[in-house]
N, C-alpha and C positions, 0 to 999 in steps of 0.2 A: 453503421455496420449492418453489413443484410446479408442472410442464410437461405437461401432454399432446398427444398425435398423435390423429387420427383418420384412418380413411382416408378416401380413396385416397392421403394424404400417408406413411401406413405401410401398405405391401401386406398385411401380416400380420394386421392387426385394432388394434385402438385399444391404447398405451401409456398408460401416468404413472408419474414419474419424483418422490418427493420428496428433497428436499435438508432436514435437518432440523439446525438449529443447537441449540447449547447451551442451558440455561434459565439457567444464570449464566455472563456472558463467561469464557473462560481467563486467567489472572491467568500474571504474570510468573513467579510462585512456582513455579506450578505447572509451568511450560516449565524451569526448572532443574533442581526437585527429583523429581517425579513421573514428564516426560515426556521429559529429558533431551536437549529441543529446542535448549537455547543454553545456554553454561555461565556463571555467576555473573559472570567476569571480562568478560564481552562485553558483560551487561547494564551493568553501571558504567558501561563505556563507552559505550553510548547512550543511558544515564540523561546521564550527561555533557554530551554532545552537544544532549541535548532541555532541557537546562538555560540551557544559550548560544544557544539557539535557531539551532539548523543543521537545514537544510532537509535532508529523507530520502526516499527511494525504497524499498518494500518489493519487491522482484521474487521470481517465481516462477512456475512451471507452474500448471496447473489444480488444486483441491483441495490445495495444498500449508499452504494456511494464513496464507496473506498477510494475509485481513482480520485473523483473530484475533490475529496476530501486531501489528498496526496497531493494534488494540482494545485490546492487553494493554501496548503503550509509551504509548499515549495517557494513562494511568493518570500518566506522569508529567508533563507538563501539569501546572503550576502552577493549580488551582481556580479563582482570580479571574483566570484569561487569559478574555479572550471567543474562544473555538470556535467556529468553524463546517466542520460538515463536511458532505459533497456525493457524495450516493449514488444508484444507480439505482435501488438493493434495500436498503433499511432492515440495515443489519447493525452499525454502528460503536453502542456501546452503553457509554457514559461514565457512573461513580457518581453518586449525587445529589449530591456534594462540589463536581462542577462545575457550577457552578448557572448559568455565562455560557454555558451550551452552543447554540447554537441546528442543531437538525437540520432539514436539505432533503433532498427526494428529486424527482426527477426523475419528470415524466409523457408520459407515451404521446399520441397526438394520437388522440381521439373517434374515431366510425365516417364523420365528414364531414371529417375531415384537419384541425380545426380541435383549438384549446387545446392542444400539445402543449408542456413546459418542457423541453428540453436539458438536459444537464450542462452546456455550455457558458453558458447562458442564468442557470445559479444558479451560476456560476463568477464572471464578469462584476458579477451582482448581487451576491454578498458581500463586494467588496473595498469594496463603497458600506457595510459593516458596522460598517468600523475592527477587523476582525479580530486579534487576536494570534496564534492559526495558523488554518490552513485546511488541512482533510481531506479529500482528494477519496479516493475508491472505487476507482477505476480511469481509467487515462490510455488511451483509443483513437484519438483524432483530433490531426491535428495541430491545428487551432483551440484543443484542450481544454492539449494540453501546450505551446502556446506563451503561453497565457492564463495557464497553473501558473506558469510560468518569467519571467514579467512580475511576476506577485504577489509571486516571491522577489526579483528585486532592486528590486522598490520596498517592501523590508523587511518583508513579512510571511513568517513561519515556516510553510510548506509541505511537508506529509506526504501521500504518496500508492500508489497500488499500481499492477502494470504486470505484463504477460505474458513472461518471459524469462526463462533458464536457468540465467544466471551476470553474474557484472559485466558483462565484458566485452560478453556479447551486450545487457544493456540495453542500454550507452551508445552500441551499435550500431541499436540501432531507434529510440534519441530522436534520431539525427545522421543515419538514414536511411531516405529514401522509405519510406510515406506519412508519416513525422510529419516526418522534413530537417529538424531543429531546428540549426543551424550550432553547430562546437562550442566557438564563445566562451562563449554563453551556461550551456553546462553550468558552466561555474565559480562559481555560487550554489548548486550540487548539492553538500552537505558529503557526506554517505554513502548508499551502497546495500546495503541487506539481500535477502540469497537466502535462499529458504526452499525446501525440497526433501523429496516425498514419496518415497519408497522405496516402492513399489507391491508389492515381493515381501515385504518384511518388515514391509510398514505402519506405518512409522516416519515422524514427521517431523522435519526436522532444517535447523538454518540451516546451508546451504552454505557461502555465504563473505557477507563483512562488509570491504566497499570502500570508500578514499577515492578521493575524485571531486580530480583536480587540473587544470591547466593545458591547454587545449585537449584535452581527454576524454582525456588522460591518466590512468591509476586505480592505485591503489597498493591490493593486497590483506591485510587485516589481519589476518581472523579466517580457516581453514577447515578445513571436517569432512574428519576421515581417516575412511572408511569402512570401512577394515578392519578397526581397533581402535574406531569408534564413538565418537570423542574429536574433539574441538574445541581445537585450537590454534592459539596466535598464531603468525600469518607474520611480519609486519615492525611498526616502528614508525610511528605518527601521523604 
């Protein structure tokens, strides 16, 4: 992914910025074994969950790892589900095993304001799919995540990603201005995953790992102690 500035938009003289992804997705293996992002017993459990088809929220800061973390549970998706997932920027990136995949990405409108596709526009459109889950990239709009939260209770399995630091603070920007999602509806939200870069040590690591209950109530499962660098269970299911 590459950005540039020119000026007079940067005083300085012209920027570029590339953003350069993997050549093979990060696999679950590796976030255990190699990179010590989530431990073994947490993956179960949202192997589990992606099993029963319970609807997930990946949250996180910037660069923390959300999609790849999104990309490397999709793995578990059952092959003959029909997929669809719904991106701005091509990154979600499933084996050839799942052969019901169908990917969308979203387009910019022309230099005359015309042809432009929403996420909201191929959100809409996929439920006309018969989807078994749907993968959106990222939630910004309220339109986008009251359209997610419609899919999930008229029974489609819905995985997606969002801007925030910990449980808590998700279930605070889906129930508050600009998105005001009331929080009846969060109760088709089974869990939310935190993912979190450590910027001094360049580490990344799932924070904490949340059940979504009763009027945005959240009960927290899984989270990292960062002193000792270890992931343990808080509470039970």
């Amino acid at each position: 992914r590459v950005n540039a500035t020119l000026k007079p938009i940067s005083p300085n003289g012209a920027t570029i910025s590339i953003r350069r992804f993997s050549r093979r997705p990060w696999t679950v293996t590796q976030f255990i074994s190699s990179l010590n992002t989530l431990s073994a017993e947490m993956v179960a459990m949202l192997w589990q969950a992606i099993q029963y088809e319970l609807n997930m929220i990946i949250a996180g800061g910037t660069a923390s790892g959300k999609t790849s973390m999104l990309n490397a549970l999709s793995v578990f998706f059952q092959p003959y589900h029909r997929i669809v997932s719904i991106e701005d920027t091509r990154e979600i990136n499933l084996p050839d095993s799942h052969w019901n995949w169908v990917p969308l990405v979203s387009r910019l409108p022309n230099t005359e304001g015309l042809g432009e596709v929403t996420m909201l526009d191929l959100m809409v459109n996929s439920l006309r799919m018969r989807p078994d889950r749907i993968i959106v990239g990222e939630i910004r709009r309220k339109e986008e995540a009251r359209t997610l939260f419609e899919a999930m209770h008229t029974g489609h399995s819905v995985y997606a990603t969002l801007h925030a630091d910990n449980v808590e603070q998700t279930i605070s920007r889906l129930t508050t201005p600009p998105i005001g999602l009331p929080k009846e509806v969060l109760d088709a939200l089974a869990r939310i995953v935190v993912t979190f870069r450590h910027r001094r040590f360049n580490i990344r690591r799932v924070l904490e790992v949340g059940e979504v209950m009763k009027n945005g109530r959240f009960n927290i499962l899984y989270s990292w102690d960062i002193r000792h660098d270890y992931i343990h269970e808080r509470s039970k299911s």
